[in-house]
C-alpha positions in Angstrom: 61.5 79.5 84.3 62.5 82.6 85.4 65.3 84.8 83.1 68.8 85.2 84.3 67.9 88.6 84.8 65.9 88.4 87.5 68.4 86.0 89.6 69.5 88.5 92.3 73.3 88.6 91.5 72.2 89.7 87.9 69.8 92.2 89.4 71.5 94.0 91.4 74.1 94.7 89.1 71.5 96.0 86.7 70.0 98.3 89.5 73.8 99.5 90.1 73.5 100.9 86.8 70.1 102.6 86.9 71.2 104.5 90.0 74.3 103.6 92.1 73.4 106.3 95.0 70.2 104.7 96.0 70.0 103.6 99.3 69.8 99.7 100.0 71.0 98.4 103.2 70.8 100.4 106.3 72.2 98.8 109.6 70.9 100.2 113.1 73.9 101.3 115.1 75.9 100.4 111.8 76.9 101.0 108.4 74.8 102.4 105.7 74.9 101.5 101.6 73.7 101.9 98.6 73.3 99.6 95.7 76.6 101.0 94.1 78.6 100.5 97.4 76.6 97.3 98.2 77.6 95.6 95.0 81.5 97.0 95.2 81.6 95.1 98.8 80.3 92.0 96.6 82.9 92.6 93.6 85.9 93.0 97.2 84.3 89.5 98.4 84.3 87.7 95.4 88.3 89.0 94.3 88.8 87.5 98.2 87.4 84.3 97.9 89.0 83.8 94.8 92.2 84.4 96.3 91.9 81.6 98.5 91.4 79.2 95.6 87.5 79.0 96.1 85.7 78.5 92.6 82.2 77.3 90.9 80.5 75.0 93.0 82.6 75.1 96.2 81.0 75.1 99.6 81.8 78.4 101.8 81.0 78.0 105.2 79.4 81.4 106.3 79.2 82.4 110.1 77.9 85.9 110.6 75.3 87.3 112.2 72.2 89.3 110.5 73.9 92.2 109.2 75.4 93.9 105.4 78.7 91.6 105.4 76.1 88.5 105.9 74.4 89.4 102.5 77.5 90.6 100.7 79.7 87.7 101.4 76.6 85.6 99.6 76.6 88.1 96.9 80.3 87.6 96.6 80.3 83.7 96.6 77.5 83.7 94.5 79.6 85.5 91.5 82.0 83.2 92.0 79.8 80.2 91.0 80.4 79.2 94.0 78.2 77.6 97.0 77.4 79.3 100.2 76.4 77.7 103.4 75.5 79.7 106.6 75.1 78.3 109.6 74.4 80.2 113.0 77.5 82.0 114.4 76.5 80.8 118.2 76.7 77.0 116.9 79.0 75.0 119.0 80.1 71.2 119.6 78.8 67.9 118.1 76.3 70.1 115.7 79.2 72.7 114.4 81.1 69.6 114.1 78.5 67.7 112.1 77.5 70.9 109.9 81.8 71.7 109.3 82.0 68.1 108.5 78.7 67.7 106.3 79.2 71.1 104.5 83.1 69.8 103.3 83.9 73.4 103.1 87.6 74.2 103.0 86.9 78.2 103.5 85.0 79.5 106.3 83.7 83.0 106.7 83.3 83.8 110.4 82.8 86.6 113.4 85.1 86.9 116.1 83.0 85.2 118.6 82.4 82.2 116.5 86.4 81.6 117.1 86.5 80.3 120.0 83.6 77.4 119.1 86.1 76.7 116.5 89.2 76.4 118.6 87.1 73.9 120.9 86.7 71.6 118.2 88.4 68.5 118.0 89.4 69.1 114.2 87.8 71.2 111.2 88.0 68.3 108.6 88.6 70.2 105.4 89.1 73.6 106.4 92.2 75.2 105.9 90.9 79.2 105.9 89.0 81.0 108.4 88.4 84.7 107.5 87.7 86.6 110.1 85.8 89.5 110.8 86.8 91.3 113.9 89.9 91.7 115.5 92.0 88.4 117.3 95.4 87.8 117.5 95.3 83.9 116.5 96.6 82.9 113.0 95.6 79.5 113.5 93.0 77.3 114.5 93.4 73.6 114.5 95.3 73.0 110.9 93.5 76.3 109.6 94.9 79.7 108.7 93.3 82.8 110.0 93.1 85.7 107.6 91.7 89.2 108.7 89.3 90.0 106.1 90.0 93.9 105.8 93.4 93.0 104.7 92.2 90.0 102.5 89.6 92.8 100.6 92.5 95.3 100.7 95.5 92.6 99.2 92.9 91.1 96.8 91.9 92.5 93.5 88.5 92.9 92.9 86.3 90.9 90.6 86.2 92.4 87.1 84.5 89.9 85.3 82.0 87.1 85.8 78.9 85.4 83.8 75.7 85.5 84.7 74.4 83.1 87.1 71.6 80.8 85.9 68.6 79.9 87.3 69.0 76.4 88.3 72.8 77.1 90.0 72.5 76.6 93.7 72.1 80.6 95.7 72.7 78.4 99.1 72.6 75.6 101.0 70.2 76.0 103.9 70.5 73.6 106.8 67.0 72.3 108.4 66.5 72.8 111.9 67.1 68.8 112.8 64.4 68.9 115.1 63.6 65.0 114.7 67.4 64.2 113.6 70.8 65.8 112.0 70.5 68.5 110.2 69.9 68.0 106.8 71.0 71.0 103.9 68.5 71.7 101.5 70.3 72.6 98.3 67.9 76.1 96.6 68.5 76.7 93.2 68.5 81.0 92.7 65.0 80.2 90.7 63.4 78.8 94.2 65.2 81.9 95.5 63.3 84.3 93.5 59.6 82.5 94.0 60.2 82.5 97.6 61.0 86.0 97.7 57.8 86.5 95.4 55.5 84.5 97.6 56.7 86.5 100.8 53.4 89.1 99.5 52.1 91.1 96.5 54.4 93.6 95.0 52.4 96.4 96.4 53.2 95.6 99.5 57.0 94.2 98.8 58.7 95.7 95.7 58.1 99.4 95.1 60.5 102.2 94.7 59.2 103.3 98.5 59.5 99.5 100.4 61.7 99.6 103.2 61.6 96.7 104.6 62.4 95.9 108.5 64.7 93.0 108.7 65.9 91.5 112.2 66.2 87.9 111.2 69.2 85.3 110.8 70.1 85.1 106.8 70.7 81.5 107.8 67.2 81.1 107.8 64.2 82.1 104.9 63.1 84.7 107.2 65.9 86.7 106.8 67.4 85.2 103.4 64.8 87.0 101.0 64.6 90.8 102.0 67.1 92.0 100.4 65.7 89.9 97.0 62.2 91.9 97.8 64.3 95.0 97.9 66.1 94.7 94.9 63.0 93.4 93.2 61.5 96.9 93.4 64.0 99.2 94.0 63.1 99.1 97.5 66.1 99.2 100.5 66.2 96.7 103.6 66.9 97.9 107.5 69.0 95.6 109.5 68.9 94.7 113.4 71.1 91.8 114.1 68.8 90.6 116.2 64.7 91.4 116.9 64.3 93.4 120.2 60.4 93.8 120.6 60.7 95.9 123.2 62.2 98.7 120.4 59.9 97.5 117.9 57.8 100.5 117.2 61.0 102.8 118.1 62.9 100.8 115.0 59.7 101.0 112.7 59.3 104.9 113.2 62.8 105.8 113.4 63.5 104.0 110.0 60.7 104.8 108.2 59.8 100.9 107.7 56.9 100.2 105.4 56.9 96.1 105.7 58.2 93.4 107.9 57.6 89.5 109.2 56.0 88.6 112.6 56.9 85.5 113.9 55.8 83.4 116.3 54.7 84.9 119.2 55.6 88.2 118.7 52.5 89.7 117.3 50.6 88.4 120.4 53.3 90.2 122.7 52.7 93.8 121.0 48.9 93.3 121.3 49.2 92.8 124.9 50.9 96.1 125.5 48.6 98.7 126.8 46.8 100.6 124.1 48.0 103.9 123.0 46.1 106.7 121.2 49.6 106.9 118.3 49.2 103.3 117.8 48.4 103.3 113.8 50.3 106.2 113.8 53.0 104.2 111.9 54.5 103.9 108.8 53.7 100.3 108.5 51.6 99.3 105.9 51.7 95.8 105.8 53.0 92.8 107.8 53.9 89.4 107.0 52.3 86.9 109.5 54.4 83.1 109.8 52.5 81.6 111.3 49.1 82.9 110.9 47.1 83.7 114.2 43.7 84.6 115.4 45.3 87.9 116.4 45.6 88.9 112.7 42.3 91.0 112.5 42.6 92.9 115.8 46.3 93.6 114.8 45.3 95.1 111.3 42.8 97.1 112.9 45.0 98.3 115.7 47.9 99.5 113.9 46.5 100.3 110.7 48.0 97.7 108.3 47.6 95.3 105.5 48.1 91.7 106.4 48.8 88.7 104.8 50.3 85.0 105.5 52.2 82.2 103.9 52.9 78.9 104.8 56.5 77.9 104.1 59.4 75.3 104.5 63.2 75.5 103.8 62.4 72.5 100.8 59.8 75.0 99.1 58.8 78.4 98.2 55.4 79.7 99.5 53.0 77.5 98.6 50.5 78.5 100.3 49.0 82.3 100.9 46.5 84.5 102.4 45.5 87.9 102.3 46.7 88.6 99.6 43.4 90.7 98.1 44.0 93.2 100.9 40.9 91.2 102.7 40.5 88.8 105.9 43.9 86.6 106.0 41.5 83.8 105.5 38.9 81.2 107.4 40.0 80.9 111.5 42.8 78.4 111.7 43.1 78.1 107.4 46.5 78.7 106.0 45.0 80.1 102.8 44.7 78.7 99.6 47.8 77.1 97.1 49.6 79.5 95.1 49.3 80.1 91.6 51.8 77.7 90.0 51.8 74.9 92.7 49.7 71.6 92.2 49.1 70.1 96.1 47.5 66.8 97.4 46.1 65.7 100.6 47.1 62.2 100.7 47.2 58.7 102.8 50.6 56.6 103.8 50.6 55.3 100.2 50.2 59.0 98.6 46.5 58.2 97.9 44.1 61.5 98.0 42.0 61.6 101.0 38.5 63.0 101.0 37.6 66.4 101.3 38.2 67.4 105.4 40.2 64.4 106.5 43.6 64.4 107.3 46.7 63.9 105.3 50.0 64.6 104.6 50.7 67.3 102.1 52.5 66.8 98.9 53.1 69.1 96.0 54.8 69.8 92.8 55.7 73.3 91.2 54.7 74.0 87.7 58.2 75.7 87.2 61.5 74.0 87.0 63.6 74.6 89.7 61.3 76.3 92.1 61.6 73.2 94.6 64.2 72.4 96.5 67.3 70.5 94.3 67.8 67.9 97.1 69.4 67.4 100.1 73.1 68.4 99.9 74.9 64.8 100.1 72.1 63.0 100.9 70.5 61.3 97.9 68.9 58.3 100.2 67.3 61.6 101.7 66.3 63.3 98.4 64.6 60.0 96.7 62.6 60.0 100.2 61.2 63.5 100.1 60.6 63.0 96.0 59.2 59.6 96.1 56.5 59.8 93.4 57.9 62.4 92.2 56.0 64.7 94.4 57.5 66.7 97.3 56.5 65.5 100.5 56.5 68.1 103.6 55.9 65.5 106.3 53.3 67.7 107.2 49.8 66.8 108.6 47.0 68.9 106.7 43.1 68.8 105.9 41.3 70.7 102.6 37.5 71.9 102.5 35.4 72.0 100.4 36.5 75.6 98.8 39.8 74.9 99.0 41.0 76.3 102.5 44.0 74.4 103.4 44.3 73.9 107.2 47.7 72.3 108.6 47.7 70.3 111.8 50.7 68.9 112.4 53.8 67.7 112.0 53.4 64.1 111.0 56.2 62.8 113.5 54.1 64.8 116.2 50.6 63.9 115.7 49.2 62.2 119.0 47.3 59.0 118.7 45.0 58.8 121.7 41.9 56.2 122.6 42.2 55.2 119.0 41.8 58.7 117.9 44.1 61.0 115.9 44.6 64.5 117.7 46.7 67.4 116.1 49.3 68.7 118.9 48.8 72.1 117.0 44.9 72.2 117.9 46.0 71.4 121.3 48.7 74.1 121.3 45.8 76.9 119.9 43.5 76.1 123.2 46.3 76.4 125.4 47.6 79.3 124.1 44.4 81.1 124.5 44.8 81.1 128.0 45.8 84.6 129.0 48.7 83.6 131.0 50.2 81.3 128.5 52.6 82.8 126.2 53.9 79.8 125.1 52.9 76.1 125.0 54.0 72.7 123.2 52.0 69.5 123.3 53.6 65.9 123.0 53.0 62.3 123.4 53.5 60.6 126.2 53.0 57.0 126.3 50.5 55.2 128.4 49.7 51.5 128.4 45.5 52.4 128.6 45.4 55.1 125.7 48.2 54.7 124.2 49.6 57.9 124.2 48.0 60.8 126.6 48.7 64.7 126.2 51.3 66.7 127.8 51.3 70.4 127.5 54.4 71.7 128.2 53.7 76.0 129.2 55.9 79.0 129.5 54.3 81.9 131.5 53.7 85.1 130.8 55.6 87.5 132.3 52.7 89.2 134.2 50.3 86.5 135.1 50.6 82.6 136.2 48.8 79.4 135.2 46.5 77.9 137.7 46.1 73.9 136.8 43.0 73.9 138.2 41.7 76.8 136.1 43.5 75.7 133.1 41.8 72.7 133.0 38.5 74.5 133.5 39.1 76.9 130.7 40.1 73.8 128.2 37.4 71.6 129.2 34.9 74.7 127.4 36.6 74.8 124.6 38.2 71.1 123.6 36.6 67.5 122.9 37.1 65.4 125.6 39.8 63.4 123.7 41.8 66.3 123.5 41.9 67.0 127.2 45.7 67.2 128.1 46.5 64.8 130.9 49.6 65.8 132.4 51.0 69.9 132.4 54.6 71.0 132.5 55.5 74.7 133.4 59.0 76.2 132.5 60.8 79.1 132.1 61.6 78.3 128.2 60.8 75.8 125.4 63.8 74.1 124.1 64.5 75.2 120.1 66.6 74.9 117.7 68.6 78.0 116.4 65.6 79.0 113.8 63.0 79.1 116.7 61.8 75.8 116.1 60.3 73.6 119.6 62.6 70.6 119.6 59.8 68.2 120.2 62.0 65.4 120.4 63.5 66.4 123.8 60.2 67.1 125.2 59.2 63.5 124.5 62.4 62.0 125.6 61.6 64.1 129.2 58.5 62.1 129.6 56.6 62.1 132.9 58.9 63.5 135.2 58.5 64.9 139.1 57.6 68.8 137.3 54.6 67.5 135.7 51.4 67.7 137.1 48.8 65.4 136.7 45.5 67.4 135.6 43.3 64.3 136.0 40.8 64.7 138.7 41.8 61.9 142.2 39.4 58.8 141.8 36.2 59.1 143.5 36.0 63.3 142.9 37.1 65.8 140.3 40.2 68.6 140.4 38.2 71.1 142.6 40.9 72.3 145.1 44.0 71.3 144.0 46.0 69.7 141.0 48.1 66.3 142.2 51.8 66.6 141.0 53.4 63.3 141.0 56.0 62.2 143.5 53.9 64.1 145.7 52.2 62.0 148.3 
C-alpha cells in the first residue's frame, strides 16, 4: 500500500513547503496559482464546508466545470474527511434528480448556470445548501439556501488543523456513464487515486520538475480527475481549458509551453487530417496519452515529434493495462498492450472459467495492492457483490489474449452482436467503418432479425468535408471484413447520442431499430447494389 504521504492532500501540502511560489495551476483566460496559493484556496474551502456542518464521510455534491475551483473544492472536502461527488454542471431533469437523490448530499457546490437545472426540479431531497459560484440574486431554491461562496471563504475561518488522509478513505465518488442503466457511483479509495494517476504514463513523461501538463477535460471524469495528481507527483504544474477546442489545439500547446496531454476519441484523427505544415513537430510536446489507442498512433508520433503511449481504463479500476511505455511502438495493431505490473487478469467464460489462448472472454482482474480497486458501488451493495463475484473484478468487457500476452478488447459484453450463429465484436465493425475517409464517426448495434438473429447496423456521422456513398461504403467494407461482418442496414446523422463523458449511448441506438433513415445495404434480389442503395419506406 501506498504511504499517507503520497495521498495527494498530504502531498501537496508537503510540496507547499519545499517551495510555495512554484507555479501549479494555470487557467487559459483565467486565474493563475501556485502550490502555496493553490493549497490556501483548499485550507478557505475546507474552513467553508465546515461551516455548513459538512464533516468526515459526508457527501458534497460538486457542480463546476473543468477549472482551479473544481480541484480546490475536492482538495477542500477531502481535508475534511469528507466525500466529494461531481457530477456535470449541464446535468438536468430525471438524471440530476436521480444523481441529487442517490448522492444524499445535503451541500452542493455549484456554477451559476447549473441554478436554474436546480430550480426546475421537483425537489432536492436532502439538500439544504447550495454554494454558489457566480453572481444571482436567489437565496433559495426549493427548501435550499443559497450562499455566495466569496462571502462564505471570506466569513469562514480557514482550516488550521487536519490529519492526514489515509489511503483507503474515499478521494471521490465517480458516477458511471449509465449507458446500459442509472448511473451507478463508484466509490475510489485515494490509493486507486494515486495508481491511476501512475498508470496514466512513465514518470518521464508525467512527473518531472518540467511537466506541464495540458488539461481540458471534466474532473467529473478520470480524464480530467488525475492531472493535477501527475503534477504534484513531480513537481510538475497543470494548464486548464474548461473545455477542449481542437481547433486551438496547437495555439494552447505552444502558447503554454505544454509538455504532455490525453487524446481522446476522435481527436487525434481530426489533427491528422489537417493539412500538413512544415512547423508541425515544432512543438513542445513530448508525449501524448492515447484513450483509446488507434492505428493513427505511429504516423502521429512521427508527425509531431512525440512519445506515445496508451492505457486501457474504467472508472472501477486504475490502468490495468499499458502500452508504450518503453518509448517503442504503442503495441501490436488493435492490442491494448500488455497488464500492468501489479494487476493479475483472466480471460474467462459465463462461469469465470479461463478461455484458451485467442478466444473471447470477458475480462476479470484483481490488484495485488489493497485498495487500488474500486471500494464498491456507493449504496449499491446488490451492485458491488455482482462486479466482485469471485472475488475478482469483472469489467463486463469482451477481450481476447495471444500467445505473448497482447490483450485485445472487443467489446462491450452487452453490445456484442450474435449473427448466423456467430459472435461479432461491434468494435471490429466500428474500426472498418471508421476507415472510410468520410466517416468520422460510426457506432454498430444489433438489430433484430427473425433469419440471423440479429443483423448489423452502422450508425455514421460525416465528416465535415466529404460524404458517405452507400454504394461505395459497402464496396470498401466488403475488401476488408468477413462476410459475417457485413453491416446490413446504415444510418447517417449529424451526431451520435452520448452520455456526458463522451460515451455512445448504445442503448438508444438499439431502441431506434429499423427506422425510415436507414438504408438497407443489401443488394435487391435477383442483382447486387450497383446503382443505387434501397432505403426503406421507399418504394
Amino acid at each position: 500500500m501506498i504511504s499517507s504521504g503520497l495521498v495527494l492532500p498530504n502531498l501537496l501540502a508537503a510540496r507547499v513547503s519545499e517551495d510555495p511560489q512554484r507555479p501549479l495551476i494555470r487557467e487559459i483566460g483565467g486565474r493563475e496559482l501556485s502550490y502555496g496559493e493553490t493549497w490556501q484556496e483548499v485550507l478557505r474551502w475546507a474552513g467553508g464546508l465546515r461551516a455548513l456542518g459538512v464533516g468526515p464521510g459526508d457527501p458534497v455534491l460538486v457542480m463546476l466545470p473543468t477549472s482551479a475551483s473544481a480541484y480546490t473544492v475536492w482538495l477542500g472536502a477531502a481535508v475534511l474527511h469528507a466525500v466529494e461527488v461531481p457530477i456535470n454542471p449541464q446535468h438536468r431533469g430525471g438524471l440530476l434528480d436521480h444523481l441529487i437523490a442517490d448522492s444524499g448530499a445535503r451541500v452542493v457546490v455549484a456554477e451559476r448556470s447549473a441554478l436554474d437545472s436546480l430550480e426546475r426540479l421537483e425537489g432536492l431531497h436532502a439538500v439544504d445548501t447550495i454554494v454558489l459560484l457566480g453572481d444571482d440574486p436567489r437565496e433559495r431554491i426549493g427548501g435550499a439556501r443559497v450562499v455566495h461562496a466569496d462571502a462564505l471563504l471570506r466569513d469562514s475561518p480557514p482550516l488550521t488543523e487536519w490529519d492526514a488522509v489515509e489511503p483507503w478513505e474515499t478521494a471521490a465518488v465517480l458516477y458511471t456513464s449509465g449507458t446500459t442503466g442509472p448511473s451507478k457511483g463508484v466509490v475510489i479509495p485515494w490509493a486507486q487515486a494515486h495508481a491511476t494517476a501512475m498508470g496514466n504514463g512513465p514518470d518521464r513523461a508525467l512527473r518531472t520538475p518540467e511537466t506541464v501538463i495540458f488539461q481540458p477535460y471534466p474532473t467529473f471524469h478520470v480524464s480530467g480527475k488525475y492531472a493535477i495528481y501527475n503534477a504534484a507527483l513531480g513537481r510538475g504544474q497543470i494548464v486548464v481549458r474548461s473545455k477542449l477546442d481542437v481547433s486551438r489545439f496547437w495555439d494552447d500547446i505552444r502558447d503554454y509551453g505544454c509538455t504532455h496531454c490525453i487524446l481522446m476519441g476522435t481527436t487525434a484523427g481530426i489533427l491528422l487530417r489537417n493539412a500538413p505544415a512544415p512547423d508541425d513537430a515544432d512543438n513542445p510536446l513530448t508525449s501524448v496519452l492515447f484513450s483509446p489507442w488507434t492505428s493513427e498512433v505511429e504516423d502521429f508520433k512521427s508527425r509531431f515529434g512525440c512519445e506515445a503511449f496508451s492505457v486501457f481504463n474504467m472508472t472501477e479500476v486504475s490502468c490495468p493495462i499499458v502500452a508504450g511505455w518503453d518509448g517503442g511502438p504503442v503495441g501490436k495493431p488493435a492490442s491494448c498492450g500488455r497488464a500492468r505490473e501489479g494487476y493479475t487478469l483472466r480471460i474467462v467464460d459465463e462461469y469465470d472459467r479461463p478461455v484458451p489462448t485467442g478466444e473471447a472472454g470477458e475480462l476479470i482482474l484483481r490488484a495485488d495492492r489493497p485498495w487500488t480497486l474500486m471500494a464498491g458501488y456507493w449504496r449499491r451493495p446488490d451492485a458491488t457483490v455482482a462486479a466482485w463475484r469471485n472475488q475478482w473484478f469483472h469489467t463486463g468487457d469482451l477481450f481476447r489474449i495471444d500467445e505473448d500476452g497482447d490483450l485485445y478488447y472487443l467489446d462491450r459484453t452487452k453490445d456484442a452482436i450474435r449473427r448466423r450463429g456467430e459472435n461479432i465484436s461491434s468494435a471490429e465493425v466500428e474500426a472498418e467503418v471508421l476507415a472510410h475517409p468520410a466517416v468520422l464517426e460510426v457506432a454498430a448495434v444489433a438489430v433484430d432479425d427473425l433469419l440471423s438473429e440479429q443483423e448489423i447496423k452502422v450508425v455514421v456521422v460525416e465528416h465535415p468535408e466529404r460524404s458517405v456513398d452507400p454504394i461505395a461504403l459497402t464496396a470498401f467494407l466488403r475488401d476488408r471484413m468477413a462476410a459475417h461482418m457485413m453491416p446490413r442496414y446504415l444510418e447517417i446523422v449529424a451526431e451520435l447520442p452520448k452520455t456526458p463523458t463522451g460515451k455512445v449511448r448504445k442503448n438508444v441506438l438499439r431502441e431506434s431499430g429499423v427506422s425510415d433513415a436507414t438504408v438497407d445495404l443489401r443488394p435487391p434480389a435477383g442483382g447486387r447494389l450497383a446503382a443505387s442503395a434501397h432505403v426503406k419506406g421507399e418504394k
